[in-house]
N, CA, C and O of each residue as an XYZ file, in Angstrom:
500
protein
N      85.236     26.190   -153.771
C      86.142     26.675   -154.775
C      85.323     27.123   -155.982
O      84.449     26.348   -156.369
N      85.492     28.233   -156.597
C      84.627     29.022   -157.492
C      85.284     28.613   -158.622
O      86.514     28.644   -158.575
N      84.644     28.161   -159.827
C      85.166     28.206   -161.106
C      84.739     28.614   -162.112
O      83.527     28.509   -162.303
N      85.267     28.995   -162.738
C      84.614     29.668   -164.293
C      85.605     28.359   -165.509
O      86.707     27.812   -165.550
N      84.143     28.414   -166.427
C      84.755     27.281   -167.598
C      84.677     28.438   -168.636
O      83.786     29.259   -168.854
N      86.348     28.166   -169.416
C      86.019     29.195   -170.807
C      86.377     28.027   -171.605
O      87.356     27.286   -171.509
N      85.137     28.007   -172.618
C      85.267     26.756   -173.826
C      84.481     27.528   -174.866
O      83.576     28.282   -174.509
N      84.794     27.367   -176.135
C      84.275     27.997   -177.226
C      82.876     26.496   -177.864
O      81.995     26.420   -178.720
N      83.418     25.670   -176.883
C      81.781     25.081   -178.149
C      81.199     24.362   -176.517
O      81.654     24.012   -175.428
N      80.229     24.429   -177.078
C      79.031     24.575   -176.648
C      78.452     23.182   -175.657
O      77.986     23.167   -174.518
N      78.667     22.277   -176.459
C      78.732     20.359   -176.166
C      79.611     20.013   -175.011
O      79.224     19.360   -174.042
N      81.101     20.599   -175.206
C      82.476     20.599   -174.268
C      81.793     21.530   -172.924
O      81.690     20.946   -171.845
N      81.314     23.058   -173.043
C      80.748     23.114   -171.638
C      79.744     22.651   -171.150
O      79.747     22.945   -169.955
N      78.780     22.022   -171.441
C      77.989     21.763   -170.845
C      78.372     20.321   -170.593
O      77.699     19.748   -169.736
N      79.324     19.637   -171.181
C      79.867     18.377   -170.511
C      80.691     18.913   -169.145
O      80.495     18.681   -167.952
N      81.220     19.341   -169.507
C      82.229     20.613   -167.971
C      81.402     20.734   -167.409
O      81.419     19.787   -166.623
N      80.300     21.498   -167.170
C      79.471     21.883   -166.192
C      79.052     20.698   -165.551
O      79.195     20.438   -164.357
N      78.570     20.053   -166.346
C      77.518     18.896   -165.741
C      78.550     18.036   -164.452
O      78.123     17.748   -163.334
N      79.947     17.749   -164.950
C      80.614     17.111   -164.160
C      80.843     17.914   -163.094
O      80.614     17.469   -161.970
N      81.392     19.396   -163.288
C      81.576     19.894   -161.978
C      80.625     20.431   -161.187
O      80.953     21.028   -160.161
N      79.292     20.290   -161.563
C      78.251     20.378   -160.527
C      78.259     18.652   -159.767
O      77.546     18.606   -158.764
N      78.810     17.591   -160.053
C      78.823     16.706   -159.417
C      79.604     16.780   -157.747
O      79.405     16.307   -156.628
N      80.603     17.708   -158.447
C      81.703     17.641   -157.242
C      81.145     18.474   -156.274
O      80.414     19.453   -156.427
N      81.785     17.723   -154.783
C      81.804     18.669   -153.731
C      82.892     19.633   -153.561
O      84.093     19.427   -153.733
N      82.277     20.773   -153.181
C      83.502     21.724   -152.709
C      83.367     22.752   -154.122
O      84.107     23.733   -154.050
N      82.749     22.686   -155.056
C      82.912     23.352   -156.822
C      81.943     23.917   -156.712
O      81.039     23.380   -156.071
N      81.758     25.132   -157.251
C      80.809     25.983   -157.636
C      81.223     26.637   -158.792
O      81.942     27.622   -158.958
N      80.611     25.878   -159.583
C      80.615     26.393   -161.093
C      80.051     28.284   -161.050
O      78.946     28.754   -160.781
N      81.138     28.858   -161.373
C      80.383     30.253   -161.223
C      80.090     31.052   -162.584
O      79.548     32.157   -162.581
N      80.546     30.312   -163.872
C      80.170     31.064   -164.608
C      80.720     30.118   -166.128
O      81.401     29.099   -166.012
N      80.395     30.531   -167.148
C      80.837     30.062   -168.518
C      81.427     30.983   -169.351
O      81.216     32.181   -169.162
N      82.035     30.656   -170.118
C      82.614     31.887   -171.241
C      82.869     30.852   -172.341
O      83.517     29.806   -172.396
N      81.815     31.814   -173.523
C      82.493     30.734   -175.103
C      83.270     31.907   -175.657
O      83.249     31.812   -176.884
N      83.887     32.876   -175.302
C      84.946     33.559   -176.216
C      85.994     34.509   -175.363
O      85.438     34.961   -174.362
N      86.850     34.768   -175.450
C      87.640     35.248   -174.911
C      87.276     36.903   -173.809
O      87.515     37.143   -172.625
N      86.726     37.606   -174.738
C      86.277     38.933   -174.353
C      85.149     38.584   -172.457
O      85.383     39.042   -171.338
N      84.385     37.938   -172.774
C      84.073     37.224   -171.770
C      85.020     36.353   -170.770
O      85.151     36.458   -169.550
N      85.338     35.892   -171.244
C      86.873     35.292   -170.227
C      86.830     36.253   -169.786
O      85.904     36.431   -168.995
N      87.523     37.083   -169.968
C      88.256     38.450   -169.108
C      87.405     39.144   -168.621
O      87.929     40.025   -167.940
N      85.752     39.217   -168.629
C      85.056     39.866   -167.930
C      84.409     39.126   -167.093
O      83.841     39.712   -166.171
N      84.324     37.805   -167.166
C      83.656     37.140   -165.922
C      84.661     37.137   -165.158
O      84.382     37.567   -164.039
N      85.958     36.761   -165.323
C      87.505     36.588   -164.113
C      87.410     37.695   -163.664
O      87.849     37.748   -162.515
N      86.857     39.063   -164.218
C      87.087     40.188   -163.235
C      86.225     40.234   -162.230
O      86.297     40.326   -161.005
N      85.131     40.121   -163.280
C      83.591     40.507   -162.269
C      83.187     39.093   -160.916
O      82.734     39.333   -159.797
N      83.505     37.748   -161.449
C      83.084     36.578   -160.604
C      84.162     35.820   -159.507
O      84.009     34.889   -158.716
N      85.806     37.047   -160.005
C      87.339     36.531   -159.183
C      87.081     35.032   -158.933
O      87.022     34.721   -157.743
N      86.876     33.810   -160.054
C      87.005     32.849   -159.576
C      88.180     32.305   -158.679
O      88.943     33.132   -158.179
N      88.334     31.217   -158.490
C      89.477     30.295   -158.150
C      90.464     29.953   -158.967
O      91.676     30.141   -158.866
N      89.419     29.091   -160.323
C      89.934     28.031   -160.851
C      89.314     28.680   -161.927
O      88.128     29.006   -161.885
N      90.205     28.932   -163.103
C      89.890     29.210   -164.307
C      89.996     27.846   -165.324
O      91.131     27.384   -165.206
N      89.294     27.165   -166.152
C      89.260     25.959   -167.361
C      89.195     26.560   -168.543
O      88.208     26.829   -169.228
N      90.626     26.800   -168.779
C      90.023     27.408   -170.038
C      91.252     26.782   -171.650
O      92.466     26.624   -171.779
N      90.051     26.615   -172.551
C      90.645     25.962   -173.629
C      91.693     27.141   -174.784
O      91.629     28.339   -174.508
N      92.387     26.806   -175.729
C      93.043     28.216   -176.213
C      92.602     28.183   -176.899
O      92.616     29.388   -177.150
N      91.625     27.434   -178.266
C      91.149     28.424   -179.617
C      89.718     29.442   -179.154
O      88.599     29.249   -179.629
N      89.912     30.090   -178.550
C      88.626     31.126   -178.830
C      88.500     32.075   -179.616
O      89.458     32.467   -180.283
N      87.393     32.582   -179.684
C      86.977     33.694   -180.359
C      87.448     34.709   -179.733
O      87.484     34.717   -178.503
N      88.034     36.077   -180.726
C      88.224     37.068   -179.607
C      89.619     37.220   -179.324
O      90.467     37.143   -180.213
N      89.928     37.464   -177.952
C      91.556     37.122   -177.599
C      91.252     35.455   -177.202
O      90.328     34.794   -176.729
N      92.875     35.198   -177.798
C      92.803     33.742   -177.630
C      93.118     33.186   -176.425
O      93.508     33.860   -175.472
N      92.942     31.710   -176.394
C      93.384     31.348   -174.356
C      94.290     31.315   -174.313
O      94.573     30.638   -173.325
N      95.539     31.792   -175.017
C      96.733     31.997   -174.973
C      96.860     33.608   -174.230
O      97.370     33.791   -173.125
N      96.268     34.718   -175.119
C      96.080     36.056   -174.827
C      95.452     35.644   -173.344
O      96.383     35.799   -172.553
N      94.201     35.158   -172.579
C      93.309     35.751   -171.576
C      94.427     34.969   -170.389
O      94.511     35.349   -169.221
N      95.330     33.677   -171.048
C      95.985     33.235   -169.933
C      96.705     34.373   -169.621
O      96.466     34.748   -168.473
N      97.644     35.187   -170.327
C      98.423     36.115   -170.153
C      98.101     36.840   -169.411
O      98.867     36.983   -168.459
N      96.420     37.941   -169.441
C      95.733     38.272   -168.702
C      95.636     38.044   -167.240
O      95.890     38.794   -166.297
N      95.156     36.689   -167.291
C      94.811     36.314   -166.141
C      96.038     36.722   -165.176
O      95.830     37.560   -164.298
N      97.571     36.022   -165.359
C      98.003     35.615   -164.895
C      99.307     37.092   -164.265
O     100.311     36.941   -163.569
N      98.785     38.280   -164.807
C      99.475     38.946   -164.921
C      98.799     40.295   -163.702
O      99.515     41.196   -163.267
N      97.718     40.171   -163.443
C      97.401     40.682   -162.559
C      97.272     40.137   -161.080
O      97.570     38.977   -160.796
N      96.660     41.340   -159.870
C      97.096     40.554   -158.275
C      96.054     39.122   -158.312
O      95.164     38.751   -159.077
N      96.587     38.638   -157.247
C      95.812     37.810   -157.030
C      95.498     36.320   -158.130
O      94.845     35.440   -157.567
N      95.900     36.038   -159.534
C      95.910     35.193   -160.183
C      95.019     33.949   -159.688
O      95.123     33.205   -158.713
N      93.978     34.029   -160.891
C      93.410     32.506   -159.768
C      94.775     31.682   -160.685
O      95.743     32.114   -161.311
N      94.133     29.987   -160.303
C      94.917     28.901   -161.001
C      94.299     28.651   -161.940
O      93.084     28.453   -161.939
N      95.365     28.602   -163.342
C      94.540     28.280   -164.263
C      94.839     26.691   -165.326
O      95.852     26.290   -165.900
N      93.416     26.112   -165.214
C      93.617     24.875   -166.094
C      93.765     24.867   -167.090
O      92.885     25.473   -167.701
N      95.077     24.128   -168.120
C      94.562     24.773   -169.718
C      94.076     23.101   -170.131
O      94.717     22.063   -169.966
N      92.398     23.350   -170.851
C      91.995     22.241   -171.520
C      91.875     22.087   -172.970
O      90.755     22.340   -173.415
N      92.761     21.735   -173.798
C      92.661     21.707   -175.198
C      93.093     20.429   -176.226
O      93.945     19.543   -176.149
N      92.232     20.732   -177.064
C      92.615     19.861   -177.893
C      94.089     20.212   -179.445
O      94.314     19.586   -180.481
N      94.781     21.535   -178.811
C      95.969     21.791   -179.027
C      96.723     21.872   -178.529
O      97.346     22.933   -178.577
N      97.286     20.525   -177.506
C      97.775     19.759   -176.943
C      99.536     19.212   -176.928
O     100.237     18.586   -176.132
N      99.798     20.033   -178.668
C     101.285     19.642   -178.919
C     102.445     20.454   -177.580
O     102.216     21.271   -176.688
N     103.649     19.758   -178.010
C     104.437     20.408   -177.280
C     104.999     22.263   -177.035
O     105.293     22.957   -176.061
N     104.904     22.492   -178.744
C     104.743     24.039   -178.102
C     103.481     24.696   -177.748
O     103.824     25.697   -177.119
N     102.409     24.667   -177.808
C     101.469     24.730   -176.628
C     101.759     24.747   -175.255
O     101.687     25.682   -174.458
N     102.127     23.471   -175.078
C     102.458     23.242   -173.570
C     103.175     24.069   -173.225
O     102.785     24.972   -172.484
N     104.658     23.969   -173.755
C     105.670     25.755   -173.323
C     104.841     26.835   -173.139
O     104.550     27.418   -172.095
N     104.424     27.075   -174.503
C     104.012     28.504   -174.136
C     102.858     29.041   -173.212
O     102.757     30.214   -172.850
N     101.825     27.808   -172.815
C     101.385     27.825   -172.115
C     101.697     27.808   -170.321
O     101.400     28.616   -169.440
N     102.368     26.599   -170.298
C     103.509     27.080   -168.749
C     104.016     28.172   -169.050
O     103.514     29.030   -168.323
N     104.873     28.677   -169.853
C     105.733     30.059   -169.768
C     105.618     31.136   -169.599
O     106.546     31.939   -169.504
N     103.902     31.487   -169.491
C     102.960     32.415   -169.395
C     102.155     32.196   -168.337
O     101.162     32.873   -168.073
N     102.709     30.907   -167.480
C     101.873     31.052   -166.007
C     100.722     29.883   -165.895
O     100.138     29.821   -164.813
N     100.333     28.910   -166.969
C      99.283     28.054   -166.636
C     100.211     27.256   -165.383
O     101.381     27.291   -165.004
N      99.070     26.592   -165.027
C      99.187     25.964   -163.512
C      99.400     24.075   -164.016
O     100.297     23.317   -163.645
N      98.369     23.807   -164.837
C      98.122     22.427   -165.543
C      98.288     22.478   -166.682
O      98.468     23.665   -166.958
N      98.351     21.742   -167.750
C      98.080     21.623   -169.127
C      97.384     20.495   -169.245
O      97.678     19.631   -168.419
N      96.298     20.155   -170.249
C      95.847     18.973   -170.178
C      95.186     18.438   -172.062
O      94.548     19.058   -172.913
N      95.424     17.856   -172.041
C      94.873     17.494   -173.204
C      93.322     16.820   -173.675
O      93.192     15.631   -173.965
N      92.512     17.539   -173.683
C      91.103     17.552   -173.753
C      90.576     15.861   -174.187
O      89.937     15.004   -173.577
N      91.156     15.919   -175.427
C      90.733     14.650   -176.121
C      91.390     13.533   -175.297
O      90.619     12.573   -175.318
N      92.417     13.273   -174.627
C      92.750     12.220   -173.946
C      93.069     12.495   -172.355
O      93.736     11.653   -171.753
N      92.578     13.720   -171.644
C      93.057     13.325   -170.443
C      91.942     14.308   -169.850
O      92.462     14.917   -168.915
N      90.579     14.711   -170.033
C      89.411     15.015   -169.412
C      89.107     14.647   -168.501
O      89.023     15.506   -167.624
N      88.826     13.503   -168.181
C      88.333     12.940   -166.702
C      89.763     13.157   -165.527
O      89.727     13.502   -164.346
N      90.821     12.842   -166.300
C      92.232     13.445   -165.193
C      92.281     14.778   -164.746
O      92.810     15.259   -163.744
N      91.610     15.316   -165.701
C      91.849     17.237   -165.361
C      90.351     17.172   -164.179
O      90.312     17.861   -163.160
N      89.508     16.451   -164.493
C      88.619     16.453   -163.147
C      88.485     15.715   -162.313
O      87.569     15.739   -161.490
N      89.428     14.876   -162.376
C      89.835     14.623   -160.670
C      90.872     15.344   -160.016
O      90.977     15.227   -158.795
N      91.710     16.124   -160.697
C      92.651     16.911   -160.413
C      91.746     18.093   -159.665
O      92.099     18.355   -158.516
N      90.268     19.056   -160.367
C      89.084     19.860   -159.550
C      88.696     19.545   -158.790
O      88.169     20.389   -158.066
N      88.647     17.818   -158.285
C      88.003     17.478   -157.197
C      89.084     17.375   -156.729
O      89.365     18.508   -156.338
N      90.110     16.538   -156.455
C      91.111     17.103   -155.242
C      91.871     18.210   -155.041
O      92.762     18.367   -154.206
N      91.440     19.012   -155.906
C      91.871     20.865   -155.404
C      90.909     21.198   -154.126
O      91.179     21.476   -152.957
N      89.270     21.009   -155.059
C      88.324     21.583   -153.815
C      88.427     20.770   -152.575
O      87.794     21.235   -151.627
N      89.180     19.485   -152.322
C      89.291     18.588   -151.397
C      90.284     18.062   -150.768
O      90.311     16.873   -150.451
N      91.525     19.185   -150.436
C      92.606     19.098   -150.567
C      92.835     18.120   -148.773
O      94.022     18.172   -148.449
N      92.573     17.887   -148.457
C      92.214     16.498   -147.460
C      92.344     15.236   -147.850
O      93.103     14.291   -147.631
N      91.264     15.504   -148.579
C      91.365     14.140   -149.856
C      92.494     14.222   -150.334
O      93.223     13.279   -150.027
N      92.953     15.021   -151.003
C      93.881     14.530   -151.936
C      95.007     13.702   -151.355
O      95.685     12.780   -151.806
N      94.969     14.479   -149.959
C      96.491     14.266   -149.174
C      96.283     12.637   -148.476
O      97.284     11.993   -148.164
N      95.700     12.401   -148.393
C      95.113     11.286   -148.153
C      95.609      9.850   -148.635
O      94.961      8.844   -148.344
């Protein structure tokens, strides 16, 4: 399962990365710290699994979810943020996210949720 992480700081992806190079079945395929990138690695790398947080630089992960989700093929997309309130969450489902997750308290849940995507055996299990 191919993923691309879009996070605007720097500390947060390379904590992302590091974990999902742990997993089997993940292939971290790419990073994005700002939006404009979002939308050019999802074209150029067609991940799977998009992680992507909403304050970026650029168009926001509100805008690239829209993006994403609006053309063929849509991968699934994780939203990881630490703007987490309830209208977030709406407008984020309402525009097609797949998850919502709240960065500061539910990180390690949003990656076991990547590992039983790429391991969907496991999960069922």
């Amino acid at each position: 399962m191919k993923v691309l992480v879009v996070e605007d700081s720097s500390a947060v992806r390379r904590r992302l990365a590091s974990r999902l190079k742990e997993l089997v079945g993940v292939e971290l395929v790419g990073e994005a710290a700002d939006g404009s990138d979002a939308l050019w690695f999802s074209r150029t790398l067609t991940p799977d699994v998009v992680l992507l947080d909403l304050s970026l630089p650029g168009p926001s992960g509100i805008e690239v979810l829209t993006h994403l989700k609006s053309g063929p093929n849509p991968p699934l997309v994780i939203v990881l943020t630490n703007n987490a309130n309830e209208p977030y969450r709406v407008a984020c489902l309402g525009r097609g996210a797949d998850y919502f997750f709240d960065k500061s308290k539910q990180f390690d849940e949003m990656i076991d949720l990547v590992n039983d995507l790429s391991n969907p055996r496991k999960a069922r299990s």
